[in-house]
C-alpha positions as CSV (number, residue, x, y, z in Angstrom):
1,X,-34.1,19.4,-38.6
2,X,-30.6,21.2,-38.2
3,X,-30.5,25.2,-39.3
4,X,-27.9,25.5,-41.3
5,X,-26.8,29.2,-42.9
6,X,-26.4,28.6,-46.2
7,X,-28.4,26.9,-49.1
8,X,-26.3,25.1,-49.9
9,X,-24.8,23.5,-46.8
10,X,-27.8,22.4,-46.4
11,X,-28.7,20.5,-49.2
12,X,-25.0,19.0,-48.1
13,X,-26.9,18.0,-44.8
14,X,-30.3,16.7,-46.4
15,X,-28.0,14.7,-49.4
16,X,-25.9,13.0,-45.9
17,X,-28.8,12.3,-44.3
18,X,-30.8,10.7,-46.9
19,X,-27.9,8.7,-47.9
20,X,-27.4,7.5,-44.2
21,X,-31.3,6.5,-44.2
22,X,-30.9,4.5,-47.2
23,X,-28.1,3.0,-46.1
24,X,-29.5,1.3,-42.9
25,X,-32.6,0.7,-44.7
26,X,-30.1,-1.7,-46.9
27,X,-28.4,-3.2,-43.9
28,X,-31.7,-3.8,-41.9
29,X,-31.5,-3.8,-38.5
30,X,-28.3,-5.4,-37.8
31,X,-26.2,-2.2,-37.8
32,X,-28.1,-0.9,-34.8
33,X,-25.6,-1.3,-31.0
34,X,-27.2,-2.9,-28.9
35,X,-25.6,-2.5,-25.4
36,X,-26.4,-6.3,-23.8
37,X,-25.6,-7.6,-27.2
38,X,-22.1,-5.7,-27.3
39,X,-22.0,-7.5,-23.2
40,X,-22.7,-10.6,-24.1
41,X,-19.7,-10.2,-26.6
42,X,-17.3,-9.5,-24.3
43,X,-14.2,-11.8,-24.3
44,X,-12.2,-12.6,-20.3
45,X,-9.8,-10.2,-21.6
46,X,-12.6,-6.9,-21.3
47,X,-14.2,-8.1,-18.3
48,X,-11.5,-7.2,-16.2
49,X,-11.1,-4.0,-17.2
50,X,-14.9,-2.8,-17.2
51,X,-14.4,-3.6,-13.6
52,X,-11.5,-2.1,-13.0
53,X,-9.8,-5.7,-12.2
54,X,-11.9,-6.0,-9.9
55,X,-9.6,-3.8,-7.1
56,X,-12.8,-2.5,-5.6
57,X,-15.1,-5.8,-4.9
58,X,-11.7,-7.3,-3.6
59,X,-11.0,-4.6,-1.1
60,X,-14.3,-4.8,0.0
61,X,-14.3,-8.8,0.1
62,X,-11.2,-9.1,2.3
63,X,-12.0,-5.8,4.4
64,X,-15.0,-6.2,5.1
65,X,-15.8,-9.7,6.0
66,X,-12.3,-11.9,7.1
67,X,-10.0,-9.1,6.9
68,X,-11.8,-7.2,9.5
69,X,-10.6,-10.6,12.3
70,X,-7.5,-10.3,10.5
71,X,-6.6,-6.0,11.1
72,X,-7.9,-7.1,15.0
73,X,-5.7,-10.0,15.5
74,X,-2.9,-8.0,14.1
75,X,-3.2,-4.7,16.5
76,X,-3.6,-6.8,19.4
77,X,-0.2,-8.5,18.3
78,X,1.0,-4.8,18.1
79,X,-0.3,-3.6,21.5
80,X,0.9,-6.6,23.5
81,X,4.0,-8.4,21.7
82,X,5.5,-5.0,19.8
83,X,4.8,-2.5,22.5
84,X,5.6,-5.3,25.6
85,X,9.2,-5.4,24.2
86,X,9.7,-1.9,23.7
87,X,8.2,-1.5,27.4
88,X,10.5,-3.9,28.7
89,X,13.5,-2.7,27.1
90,X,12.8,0.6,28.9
91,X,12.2,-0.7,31.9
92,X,15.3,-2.8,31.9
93,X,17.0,0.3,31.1
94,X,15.5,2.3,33.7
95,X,16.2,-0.2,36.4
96,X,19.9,-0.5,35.2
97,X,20.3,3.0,35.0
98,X,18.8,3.2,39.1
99,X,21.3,0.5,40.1
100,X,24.3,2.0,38.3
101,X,23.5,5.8,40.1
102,X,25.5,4.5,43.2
103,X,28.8,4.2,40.6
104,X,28.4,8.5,39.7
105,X,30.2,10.3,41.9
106,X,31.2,12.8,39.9
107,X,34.9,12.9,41.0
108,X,37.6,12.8,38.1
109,X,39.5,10.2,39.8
110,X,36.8,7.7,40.1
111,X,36.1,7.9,36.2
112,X,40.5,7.4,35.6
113,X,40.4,5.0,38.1
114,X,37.4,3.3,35.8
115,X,39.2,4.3,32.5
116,X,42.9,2.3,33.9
117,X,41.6,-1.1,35.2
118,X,39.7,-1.3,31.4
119,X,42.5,-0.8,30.2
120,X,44.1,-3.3,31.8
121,X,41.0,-5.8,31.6
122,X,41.5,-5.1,27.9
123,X,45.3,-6.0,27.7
124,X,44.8,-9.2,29.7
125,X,42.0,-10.5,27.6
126,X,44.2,-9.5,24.3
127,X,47.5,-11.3,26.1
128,X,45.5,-14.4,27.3
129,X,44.4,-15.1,23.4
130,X,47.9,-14.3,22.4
131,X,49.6,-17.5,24.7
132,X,46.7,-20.2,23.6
């Protein structure tokens, strides 16, 4: 039984109490929760969310079992499509660069001599449109 200070806070207690006893002595034994009962209540709607829509089971589902052949396939796609093309691109690049070394000379007049016949290679292309 619950201490309580004063007299008469507790014959507050002992009058709630007593009334609470009578009162499920009246209603009999269907007032009492029963977990499996309150379960087997349970509409779709609350199924989801007692397990947590079901985020966990599904990771575990698709990682686990055909997601795992899945992640594979895809970072062997990654390491030989993906990084083959960036490869190649720098290798193309590369070799370009290595054939193109020959045109550096570093003398001014080479690079206006480059700068005037684009020029010119520019003007032709726009005056050959301009006559069709």
């Amino acid at each position: 039984m619950l201490r309580h200070k004063t007299p008469a806070r507790q014959g507050i207690f002992i009058v709630k109490r007593d009334a609470l006893e009578i009162g499920d002595q009246i209603a009999g034994d269907n007032r009492r929760i029963r977990p499996a009962a309150i379960r087997a209540q349970q509409s779709l709607r609350q199924k989801p969310l007692l397990h947590a829509w079901y985020v966990d089971e599904t990771y575990a589902k698709v990682a686990g079992g055909p997601g795992l052949k899945g992640f594979d396939l895809a970072a062997l796609f990654d390491r030989r499509i993906i990084d083959g093309a960036v490869n190649g691109v720098a290798t193309a690049a590369r070799g370009l660069g290595t054939s193109m070394q020959s045109l550096q000379t570093g003398y001014v007049r080479n690079s206006a001599l480059g700068i005037v016949v684009g020029s010119v290679a520019v003007v032709a292309w726009f005056l050959s449109r301009l006559w069709q």
